[in-house]
Each structure stands twice: as structure tokens, then as C-alpha cells.
N, C-alpha and C positions, 0 to 999 in steps of 0.2 A: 256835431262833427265840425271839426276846423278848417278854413282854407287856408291857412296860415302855414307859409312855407320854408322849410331848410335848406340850404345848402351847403354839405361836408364836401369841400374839393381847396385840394392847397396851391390850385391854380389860380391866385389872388384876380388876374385880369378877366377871366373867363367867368370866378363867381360875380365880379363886379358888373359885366356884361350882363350876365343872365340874369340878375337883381335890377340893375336898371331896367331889362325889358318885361321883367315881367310885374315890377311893380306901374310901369306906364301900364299896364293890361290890368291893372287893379288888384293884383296880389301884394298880401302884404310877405317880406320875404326877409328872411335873417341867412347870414353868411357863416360859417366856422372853416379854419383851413385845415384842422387837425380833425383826427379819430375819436382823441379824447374830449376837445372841448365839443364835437359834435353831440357826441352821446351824453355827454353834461349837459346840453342844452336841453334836446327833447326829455331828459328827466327834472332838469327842473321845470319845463313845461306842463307838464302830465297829470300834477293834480292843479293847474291853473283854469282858470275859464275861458283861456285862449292857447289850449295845445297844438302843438304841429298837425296837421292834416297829412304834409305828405314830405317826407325826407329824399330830396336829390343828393344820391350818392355814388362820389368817386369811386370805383374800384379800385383806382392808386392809393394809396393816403401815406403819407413819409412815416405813421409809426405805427400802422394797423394794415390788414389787408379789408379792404370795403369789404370783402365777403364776410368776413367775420366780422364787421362790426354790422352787415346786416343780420348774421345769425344773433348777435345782441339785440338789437332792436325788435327784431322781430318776437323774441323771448321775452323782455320785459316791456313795451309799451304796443298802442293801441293806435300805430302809426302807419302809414300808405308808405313803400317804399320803392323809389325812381333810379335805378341804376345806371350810370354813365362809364363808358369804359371806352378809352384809345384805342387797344386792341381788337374788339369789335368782335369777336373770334366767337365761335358757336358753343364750346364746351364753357366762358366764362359766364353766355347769357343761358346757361341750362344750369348750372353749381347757383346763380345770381336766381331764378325763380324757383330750384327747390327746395332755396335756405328762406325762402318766403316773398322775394322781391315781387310786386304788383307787375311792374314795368320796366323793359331796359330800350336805354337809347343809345348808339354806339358816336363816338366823336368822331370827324365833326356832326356837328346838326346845325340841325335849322331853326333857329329858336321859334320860329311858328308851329314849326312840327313836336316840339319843347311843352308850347303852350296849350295846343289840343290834344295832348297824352296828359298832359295836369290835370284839364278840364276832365277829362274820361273818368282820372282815377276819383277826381273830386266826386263828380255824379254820381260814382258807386257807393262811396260813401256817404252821399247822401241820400243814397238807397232810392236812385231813380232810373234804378235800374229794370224797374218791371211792375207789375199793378200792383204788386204790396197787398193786396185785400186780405188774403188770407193764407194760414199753412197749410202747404203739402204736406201729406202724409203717408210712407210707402214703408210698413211693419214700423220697425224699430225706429226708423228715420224720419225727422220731422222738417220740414223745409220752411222756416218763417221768413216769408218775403215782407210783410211788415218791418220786423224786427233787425229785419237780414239776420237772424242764426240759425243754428244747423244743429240738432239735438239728435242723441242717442241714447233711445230709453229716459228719456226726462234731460239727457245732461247735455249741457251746450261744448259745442265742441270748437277746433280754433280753425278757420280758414281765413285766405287773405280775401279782400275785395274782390278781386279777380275771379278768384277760386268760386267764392261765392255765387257770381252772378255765372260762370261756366255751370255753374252745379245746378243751379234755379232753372237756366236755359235748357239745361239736359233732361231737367226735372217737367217743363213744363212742354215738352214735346216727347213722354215717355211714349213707348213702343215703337218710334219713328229712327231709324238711324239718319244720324245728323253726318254731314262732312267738317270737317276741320273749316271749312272755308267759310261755312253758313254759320259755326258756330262763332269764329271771329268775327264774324259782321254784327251777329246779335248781342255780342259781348263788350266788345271794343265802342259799336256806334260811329266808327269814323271810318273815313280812308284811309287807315294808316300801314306803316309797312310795317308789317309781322312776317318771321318765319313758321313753317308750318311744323315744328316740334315744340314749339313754345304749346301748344295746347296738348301735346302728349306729359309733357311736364308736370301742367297743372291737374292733369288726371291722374295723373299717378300720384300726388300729394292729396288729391281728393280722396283716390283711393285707399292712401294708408289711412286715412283718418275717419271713411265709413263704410268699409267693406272689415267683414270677418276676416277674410284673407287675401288680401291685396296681390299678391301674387296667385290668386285662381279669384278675381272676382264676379262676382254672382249679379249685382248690382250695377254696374259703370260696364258694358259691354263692347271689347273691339272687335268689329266688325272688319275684318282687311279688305285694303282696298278701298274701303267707303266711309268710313268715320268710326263713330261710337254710339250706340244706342243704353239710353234709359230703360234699361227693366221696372216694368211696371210691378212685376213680383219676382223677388231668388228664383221661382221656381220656371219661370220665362228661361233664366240664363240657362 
């Protein structure tokens, strides 16, 4: 996995800004100001031996909407995705993590607060996110903290970074109902400012992707009032 960084924003001062400080922090960091030369970049990255790690992306862009080029991205490459949006507004950072976004950070910020959500997503990616020793296994589902994937009946299935280690943490405290709060702190690793539907979000994306029927799931339990609980077997639910 790559630390090597993008940024798609046609706010030429503000990628210049955020390229200077984060390359003094030791990233190495490439700029595009459009949609298309973005997504030109991380593909001609992708079979290199130094891919993007993680794409910082405008939600403006003069000839795409960021949403949809994160739905591209997230469809064709193997890429962490950082959402930036002026608006800030609650319905663009919910449509921005069910089209796959890792992370959203709303304008202005703090480029420190910039650079410990990079570092977070990097870590997951480099899957130091949990002892790794071995897979869970709960019927159908298989939990490879090594590997970080997520199999169904043999076949790997797709989730983000995020989604991942929410799924592992869920995973690795089955029968307990967890809170949104405990479960941000075990995922995230930082102090950072998160809303508390962002982890309704990412369950519900977990959900379509390992539960039978995502809308009556058996497996991923909400508990109201209190969080979500890990069934240890369908028949718990």
C-alpha cells in the first residue's frame, strides 16, 4: 500500500497550500485541478509500484460533481478516498460515505487536523488496525484481519478501509453491544471530530454487502438507544 498522495481541488492556492504542508510532513503529494485529469492520474497510477494511497477530493470540481467521481474511483481503483466540501452540510458527508468515501473533512480546516485523518486512513491501510493474527469466522463470513478481507462462502467481497476495521471492531467484541462513541474511538484512533451518523452509514454499507437481507439484518444488530451489536450466530438476532 501507498502513502502517496492526490489532490483533485481547482482551487489552485489551497492545493498548493495543502502540497506544501504536507509534503514538509513527509508525504509525497501530487495536485490535478480537474475531475478528469484526476481520474487520469490514479489510473495511470494503479498498475505502478507507487499507486495513490489516498485521493483528497473536492466535492466542487468545474466539470464533474466529486460525488461522482468518487463513485468512479471507488468502482475502478484500490484507492482511500478524503472528501473536502465548503458546504459542510450533513446530507453531502452521508451521499460522500455511501458512494465509498473513507473520510470527509468540511472547509475550512486545519491542516493538522488534514494530516491526522491522512495518517488514520494510511494506518488502516496498512492494516494496523488490529492484531492481524488470524480470521474470524461467524457461518458464511470470514473476517481476515491479516489480509484485511471480508469473504462470503470463499469469495472476497468489497469494503472501504473504514468499513473494514468498523466491521473487524464489531467483529472482535461479538455479543457486546458497542456505542457509536466507543466504536469511533476504536476505529478512528484519534481525537477527531466525527458526526455520530457517519457510523450509521458505514453499517448500512456493511450491511448491503454481508447480510442476506440488509433491510431485516440478522447479523449487524441495532440496538436503540445504545449502539449496534455483533451477533455471534443469525440465530442471536
Amino acid at each position: 500500500m501507498s502513502g502517496k498522495i492526490l489532490i483533485i481541488d481547482d482551487d489552485a492556492r489551497l492545493a498548493d497550500m495543502v502540497r506544501a504542508y504536507l509534503t514538509q510532513a513527509g508525504f509525497v503529494v501530487d495536485a490535478r485541478g480537474t475531475a478528469a485529469a484526476g481520474i487520469e492520474a490514479v489510473a495511470e497510477r494503479r498498475a505502478s509500484e507507487t499507486p495513490y494511497g489516498v485521493v483528497i477530493l473536492d466535492i466542487m470540481l468545474p466539470d464533474m460533481d466529486g460525488l461522482e467521481v468518487c463513485r468512479r474511483l471507488r468502482a475502478t481503483a484500490d484507492v482511500s478516498i478524503l472528501m473536502l466540501s465548503a458546504r459542510g452540510e450533513d446530507a453531502d458527508r452521508i451521499v460522500g460515505l455511501e458512494l465509498g468515501a473513507d473520510d470527509y473533512l468540511p472547509k475550512p480546516f486545519n491542516p493538522r487536523e488534514l494530516q491526522a485523518r491522512l495518517k488514520a486512513i494510511l494506518r488502516r491501510r496498512h492494516g494496523q488496525s488490529g492484531d492481524g493474527a488470524s480470521a474470524l469466522r461467524f457461518g458464511r463470513l470470514e473476517i481476515d484481519a491479516g489480509s484485511r478481507a471480508v469473504r462470503i462462502d470463499g469469495r472476497e467481497v468489497s469494503l472501504t478501509s473504514y468499513q473494514f476495521d468498523l466491521l473487524l471492531a464489531l467483529a472482535q467484541h461479538a455479543g457486546k453491544v458497542m456505542s457509536r462513541e466507543r466504536l469511533m474511538d476504536l476505529v478512528k484512533g484519534e481525537e477527531l471530530e466525527a458526526f455520530d451518523r457517519s457510523i450509521d452509514v458505514h453499517v448500512s454499507r456493511i450491511r448491503a454487502v454481508i447480510e442476506d437481507d440488509p433491510a431485516h439484518p440478522r447479523r449487524i444488530i441495532t440496538v436503540r438507544g445504545s449502539g449496534y451489536l455483533f451477533a455471534k450466530s443469525q440465530d442471536q438476532a
